[in-house]
C-alpha positions as CSV (number, residue, x, y, z in Angstrom):
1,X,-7.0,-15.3,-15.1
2,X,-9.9,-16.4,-16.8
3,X,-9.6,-16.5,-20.2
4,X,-11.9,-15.4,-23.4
5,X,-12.7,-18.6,-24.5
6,X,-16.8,-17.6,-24.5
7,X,-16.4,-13.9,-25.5
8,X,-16.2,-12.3,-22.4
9,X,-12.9,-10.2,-21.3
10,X,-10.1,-12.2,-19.3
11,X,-10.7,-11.6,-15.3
12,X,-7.4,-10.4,-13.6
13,X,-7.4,-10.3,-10.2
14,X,-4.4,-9.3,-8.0
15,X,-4.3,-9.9,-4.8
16,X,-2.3,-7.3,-2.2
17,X,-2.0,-3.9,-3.2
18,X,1.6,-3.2,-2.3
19,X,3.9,-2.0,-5.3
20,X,3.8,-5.0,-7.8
21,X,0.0,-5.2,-7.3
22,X,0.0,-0.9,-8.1
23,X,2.5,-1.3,-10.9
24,X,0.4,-4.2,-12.5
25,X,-2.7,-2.6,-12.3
26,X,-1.2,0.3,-13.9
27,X,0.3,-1.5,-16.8
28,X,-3.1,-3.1,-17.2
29,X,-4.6,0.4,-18.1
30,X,-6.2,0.0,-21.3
31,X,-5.8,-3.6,-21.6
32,X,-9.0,-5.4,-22.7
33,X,-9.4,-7.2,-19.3
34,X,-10.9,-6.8,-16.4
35,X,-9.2,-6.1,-12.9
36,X,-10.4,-7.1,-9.7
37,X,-8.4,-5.5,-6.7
38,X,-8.6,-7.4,-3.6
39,X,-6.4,-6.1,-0.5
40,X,-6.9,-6.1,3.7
41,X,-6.7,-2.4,3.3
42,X,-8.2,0.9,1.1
43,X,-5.2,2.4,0.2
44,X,-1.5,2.0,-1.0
45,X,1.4,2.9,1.5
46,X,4.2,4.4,0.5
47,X,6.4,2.2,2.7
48,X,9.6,4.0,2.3
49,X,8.9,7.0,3.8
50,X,7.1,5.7,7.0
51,X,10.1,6.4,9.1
52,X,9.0,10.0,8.1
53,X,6.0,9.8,9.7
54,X,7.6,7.2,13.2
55,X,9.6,10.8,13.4
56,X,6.8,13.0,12.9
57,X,8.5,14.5,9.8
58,X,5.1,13.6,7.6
59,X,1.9,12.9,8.5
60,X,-0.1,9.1,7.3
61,X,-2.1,10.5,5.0
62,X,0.9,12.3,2.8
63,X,2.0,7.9,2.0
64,X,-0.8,7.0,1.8
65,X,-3.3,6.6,-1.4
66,X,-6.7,5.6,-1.6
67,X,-6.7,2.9,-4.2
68,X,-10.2,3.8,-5.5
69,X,-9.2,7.1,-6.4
70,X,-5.6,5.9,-7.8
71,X,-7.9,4.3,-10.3
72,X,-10.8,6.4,-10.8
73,X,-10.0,7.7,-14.4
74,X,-9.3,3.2,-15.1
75,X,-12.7,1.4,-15.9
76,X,-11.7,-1.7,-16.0
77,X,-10.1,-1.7,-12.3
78,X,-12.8,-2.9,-9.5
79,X,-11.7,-2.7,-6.0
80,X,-12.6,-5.1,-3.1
81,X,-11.5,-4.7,0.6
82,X,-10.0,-7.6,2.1
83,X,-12.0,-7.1,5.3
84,X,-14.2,-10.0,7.0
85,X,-17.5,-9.3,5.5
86,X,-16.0,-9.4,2.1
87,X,-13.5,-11.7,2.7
88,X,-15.9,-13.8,4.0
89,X,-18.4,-13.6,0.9
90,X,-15.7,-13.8,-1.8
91,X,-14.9,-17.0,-0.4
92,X,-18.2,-18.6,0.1
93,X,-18.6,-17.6,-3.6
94,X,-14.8,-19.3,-4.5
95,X,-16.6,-22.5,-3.4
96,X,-19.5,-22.4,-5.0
97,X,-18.0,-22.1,-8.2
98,X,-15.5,-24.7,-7.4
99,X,-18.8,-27.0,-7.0
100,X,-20.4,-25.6,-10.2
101,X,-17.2,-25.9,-12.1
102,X,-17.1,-29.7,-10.6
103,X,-21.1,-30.3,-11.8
104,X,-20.1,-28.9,-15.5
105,X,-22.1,-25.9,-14.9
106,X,-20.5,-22.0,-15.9
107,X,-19.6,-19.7,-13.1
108,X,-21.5,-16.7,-11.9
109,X,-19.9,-13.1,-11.2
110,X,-19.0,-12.3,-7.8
111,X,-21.3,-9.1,-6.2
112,X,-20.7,-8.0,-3.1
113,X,-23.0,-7.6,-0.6
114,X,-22.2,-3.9,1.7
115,X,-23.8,-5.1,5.2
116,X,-22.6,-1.5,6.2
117,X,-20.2,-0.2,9.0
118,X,-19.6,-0.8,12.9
119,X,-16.9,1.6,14.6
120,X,-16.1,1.9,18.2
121,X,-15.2,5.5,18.7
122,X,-14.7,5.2,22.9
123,X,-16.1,3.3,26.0
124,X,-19.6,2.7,25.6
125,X,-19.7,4.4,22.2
126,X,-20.0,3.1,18.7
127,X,-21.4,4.3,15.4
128,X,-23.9,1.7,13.3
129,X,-24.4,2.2,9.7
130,X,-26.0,-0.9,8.2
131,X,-27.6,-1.2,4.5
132,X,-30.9,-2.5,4.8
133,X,-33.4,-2.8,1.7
134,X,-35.3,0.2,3.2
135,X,-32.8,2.6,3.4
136,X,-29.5,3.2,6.1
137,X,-30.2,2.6,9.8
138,X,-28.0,4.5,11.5
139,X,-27.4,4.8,15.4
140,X,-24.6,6.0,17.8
141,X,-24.0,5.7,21.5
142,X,-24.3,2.8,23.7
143,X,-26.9,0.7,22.0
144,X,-24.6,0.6,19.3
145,X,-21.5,0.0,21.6
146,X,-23.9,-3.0,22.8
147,X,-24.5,-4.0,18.7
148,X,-20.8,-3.3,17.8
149,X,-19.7,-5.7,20.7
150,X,-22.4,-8.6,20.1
151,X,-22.0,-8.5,16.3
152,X,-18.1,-9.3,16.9
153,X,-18.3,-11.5,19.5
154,X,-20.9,-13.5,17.2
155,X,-18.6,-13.5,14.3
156,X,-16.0,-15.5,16.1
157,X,-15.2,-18.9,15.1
158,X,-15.8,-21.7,17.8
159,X,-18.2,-21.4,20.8
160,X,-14.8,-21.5,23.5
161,X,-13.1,-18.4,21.2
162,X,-16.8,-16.5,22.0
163,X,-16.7,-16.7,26.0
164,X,-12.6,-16.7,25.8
165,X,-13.0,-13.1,24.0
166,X,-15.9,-12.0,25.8
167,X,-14.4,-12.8,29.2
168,X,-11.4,-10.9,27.9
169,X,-13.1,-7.7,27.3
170,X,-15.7,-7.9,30.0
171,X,-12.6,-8.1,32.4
172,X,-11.1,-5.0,30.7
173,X,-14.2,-3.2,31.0
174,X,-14.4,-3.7,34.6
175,X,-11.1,-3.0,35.3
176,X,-10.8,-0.3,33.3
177,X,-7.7,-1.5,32.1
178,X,-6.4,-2.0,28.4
179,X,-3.9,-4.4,27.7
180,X,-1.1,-4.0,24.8
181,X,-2.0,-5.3,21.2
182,X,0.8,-5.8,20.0
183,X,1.2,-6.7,15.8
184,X,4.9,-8.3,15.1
185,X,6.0,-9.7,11.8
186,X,9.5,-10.2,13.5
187,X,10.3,-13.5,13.2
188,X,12.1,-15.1,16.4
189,X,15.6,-15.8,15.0
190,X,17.1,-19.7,15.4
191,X,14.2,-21.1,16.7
192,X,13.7,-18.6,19.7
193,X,10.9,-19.1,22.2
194,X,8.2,-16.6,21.5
């Protein structure tokens, strides 16, 4: 937290969205401070009732909030998604102000830039919504397959991760066969091979 040492409001930011970050956000309401929410999703999950929806007892969207409209009635709440682009900018800008901080020179705010949106939506199908200073330049089908595939291919980091990924997909693509993307925050118990 920044403080108000040359009249402007204290800068909160809380990072992860999960109950503490909801709850201290909340309690904030009012507060003569502003709040910067920064999370790798839009919206708060009501984690205890996901076995409802594994069972088909409740659908996603009945525990789960968007967090812009949790806080649309709270001015001092900004929200940021903790995707690449931003990610990516917000730290850029952290080290920046490091360097000014380091040269004795005051910090700037942080603005985020909206590039836009790239979706797959099937095989050789994507949607493309960029912001560009004329206007939205918008595009579907398989040119903007082609763009959604090149624009993450080139924001890979290291040439060998590139060819590694792209050999990857091209294979799949070929063989018209997906393989299983599995996400596990199960930690292997007494040091068992993963």
């Amino acid at each position: 937290m920044q403080g108000a040492r040359n009249g402007k409001k204290p800068h909160v930011v809380i990072v992860g969205f999960g109950f503490g970050g909801l709850e201290a956000a909340r309690a904030l309401r009012g507060a003569p401070v502003e709040i910067t929410l920064v999370d790798r999703t839009n919206h708060h999950l009501f984690q205890p009732l996901l076995y409802q929806v594994a069972t088909a007892g409740l659908s996603v969207p009945a525990i789960a909030a968007p967090i812009r409209f949790l806080f649309r009635r709270q001015p001092n709440v900004t929200t940021l998604p903790g995707v690449s682009p931003a990610a990516k900018q917000m730290g850029r800008h952290a080290a920046r102000m490091i360097l000014r901080r380091l040269r004795g020179e005051p910090t700037q705010p942080f603005r985020c830039r909206d590039y836009g949106n790239l979706a797959t939506i099937g095989r050789n199908s994507a949607l493309v919504d960029l912001a560009t200073p004329v206007g939205p330049l918008r595009f579907s089908g398989l040119p903007a397959w082609l763009f959604w595939l090149f624009a993450h291919i080139y924001s890979l980091i290291g040439f060998r991760n590139r060819i590694v990924v792209l050999i990857d997909w091209a294979s799949a693509y070929w063989s018209s066969q997906r393989y299983a993307r599995v996400v596990s925050g199960i930690e292997p118990k007494n040091g068992a091979p993963r």
